[in-house]
N, C-alpha and C positions, 0 to 999 in steps of 0.2 A: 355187658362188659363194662366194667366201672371203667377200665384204665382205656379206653377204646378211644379214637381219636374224635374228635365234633367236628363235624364240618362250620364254617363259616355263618352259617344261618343259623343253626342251632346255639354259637356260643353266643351272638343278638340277641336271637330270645332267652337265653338263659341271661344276659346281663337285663334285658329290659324286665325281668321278671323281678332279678333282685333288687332293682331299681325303682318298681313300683312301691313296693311297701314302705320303701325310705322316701321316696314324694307325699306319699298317702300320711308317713307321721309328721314330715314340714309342715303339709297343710294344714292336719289338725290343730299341731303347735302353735304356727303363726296365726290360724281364726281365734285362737283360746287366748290368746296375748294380745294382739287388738295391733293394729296401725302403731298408731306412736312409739312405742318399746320395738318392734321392726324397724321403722325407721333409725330410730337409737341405735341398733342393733349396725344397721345399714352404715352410717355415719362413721362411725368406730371401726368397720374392718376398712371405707375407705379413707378414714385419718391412719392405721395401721400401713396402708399401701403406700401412701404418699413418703411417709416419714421414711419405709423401708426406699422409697427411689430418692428420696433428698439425701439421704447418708453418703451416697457416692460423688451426692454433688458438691455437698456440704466439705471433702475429702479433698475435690479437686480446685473447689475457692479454695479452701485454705494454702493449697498448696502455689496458687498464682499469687497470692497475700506473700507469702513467704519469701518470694523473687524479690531481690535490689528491685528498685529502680531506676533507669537509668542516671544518669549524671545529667543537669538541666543544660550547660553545657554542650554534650550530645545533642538534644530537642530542637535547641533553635543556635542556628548557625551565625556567626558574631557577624554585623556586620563590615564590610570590606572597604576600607579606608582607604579615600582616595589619594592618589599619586599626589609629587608636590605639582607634575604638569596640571597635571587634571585641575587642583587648584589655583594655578594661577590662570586656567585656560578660563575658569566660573569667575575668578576674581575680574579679568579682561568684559567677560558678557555682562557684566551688572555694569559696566561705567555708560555713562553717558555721553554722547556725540558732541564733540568740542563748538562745531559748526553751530550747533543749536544751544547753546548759553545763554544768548538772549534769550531767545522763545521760553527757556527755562525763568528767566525774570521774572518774563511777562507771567508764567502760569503764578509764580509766587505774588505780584499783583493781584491778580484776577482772584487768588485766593484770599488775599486779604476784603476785597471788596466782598465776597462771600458770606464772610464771616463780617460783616461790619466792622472792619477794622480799620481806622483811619492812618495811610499810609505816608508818612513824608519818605522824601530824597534818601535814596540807600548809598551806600558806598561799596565800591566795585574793586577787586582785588584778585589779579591771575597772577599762578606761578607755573613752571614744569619744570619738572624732575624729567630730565634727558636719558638718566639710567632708567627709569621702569617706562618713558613715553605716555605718563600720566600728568594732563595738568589739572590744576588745581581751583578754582573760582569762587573765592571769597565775599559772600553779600553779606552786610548789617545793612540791618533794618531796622528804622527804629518807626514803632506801630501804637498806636492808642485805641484802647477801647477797656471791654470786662475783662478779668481774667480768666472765665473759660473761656468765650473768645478767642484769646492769644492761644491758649493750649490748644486748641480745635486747628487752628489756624497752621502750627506748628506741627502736628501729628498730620493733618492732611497733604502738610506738605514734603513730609516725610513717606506717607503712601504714595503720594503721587510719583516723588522720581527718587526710588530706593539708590540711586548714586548721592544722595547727600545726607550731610553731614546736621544734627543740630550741635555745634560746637560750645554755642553758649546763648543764655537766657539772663536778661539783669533787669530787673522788674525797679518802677517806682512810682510813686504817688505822690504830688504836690501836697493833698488833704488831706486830713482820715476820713472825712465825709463824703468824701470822689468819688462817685461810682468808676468812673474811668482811669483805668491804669495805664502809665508808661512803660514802654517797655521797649528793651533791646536785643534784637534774636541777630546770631550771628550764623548761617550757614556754609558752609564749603559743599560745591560740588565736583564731584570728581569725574573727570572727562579723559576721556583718549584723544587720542592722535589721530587725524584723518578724516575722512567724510563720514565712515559709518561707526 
């Protein structure tokens, strides 16, 4: 009976039957062809694979490419500018303590000697301002030595108590042959009111 049904085992060996002759002509094929041209062979249907799975991928960059992007704007949020409290509460914490004015002298001494800076008599000059409770303290100084020196002198003393001022700088030389300059630094430091 041609049209007759196969059982499950029968249509196995009927497939591995047909199956055999088409293994038996690869083999011949691929021993008569040699290793390298297989390879070849090999290379090429897995560049054919790749390229058929990149196509979708290739479809879905493009289409992320395609998107705006945001507005920079968006990304990074502005920063939040402080109150005018807030400001004047940071302006209050940088002054320095009225009580300790001198002590503040003496560090600008002590920094002149630092820096080898030969210090004569300074002149001393307070004011306040009643409306902000800020007062004022005015040193000139008049210092000899080199001129970096003087600038070291002046910038450290500037790190040291970020409540002052360098107001002014008036430089001068007796010689042109002087190593040693004159000079006049004028400070104001700015103090509060009270013990702290």
């Amino acid at each position: 009976m041609a049209g007759a049904l196969k059982s499950p085992q029968q249509v196995q060996t009927l497939q591995r039957l047909e199956l055999a002759p088409l293994l038996l002509r690869s083999r011949i094929a691929l021993a008569r062809a040699g290793a390298l041209p297989c390879l070849a062979v090999l290379l090429l249907l897995a560049g054919v694979v790749s390229c058929l799975w990149l196509l979708p991928q290739r479809a879905l960059i493009q289409q992320q490419l395609a998107q705006p992007l945001p507005p920079v704007a968006a990304l990074v949020a502005p920063p939040v500018a402080p109150s005018a409290n807030q400001n004047l509460a940071d302006f209050y914490t940088v002054l320095g303590p009225q009580r300790c004015a001198e002590q503040q002298v003496k560090v600008l001494f002590d920094l002149a000697a630092k820096n080898g800076l030969t210090l004569n008599q300074g002149e001393y000059k307070t004011a306040r301002d009643a409306a902000s409770g800020v007062t004022t303290y005015q040193i000139i100084l008049p210092v000899k030595g080199s001129y970096q020196a003087i600038w070291q002198f002046a910038m450290q003393a500037m790190r040291d108590m970020p409540f002052a001022a360098l107001d002014e700088v008036a430089f001068r030389r007796e010689n042109i042959g002087e190593p040693a300059v004159e000079a006049r630094l004028r400070f104001t430091l700015y103090l509060k009111d009270g013990g702290a």
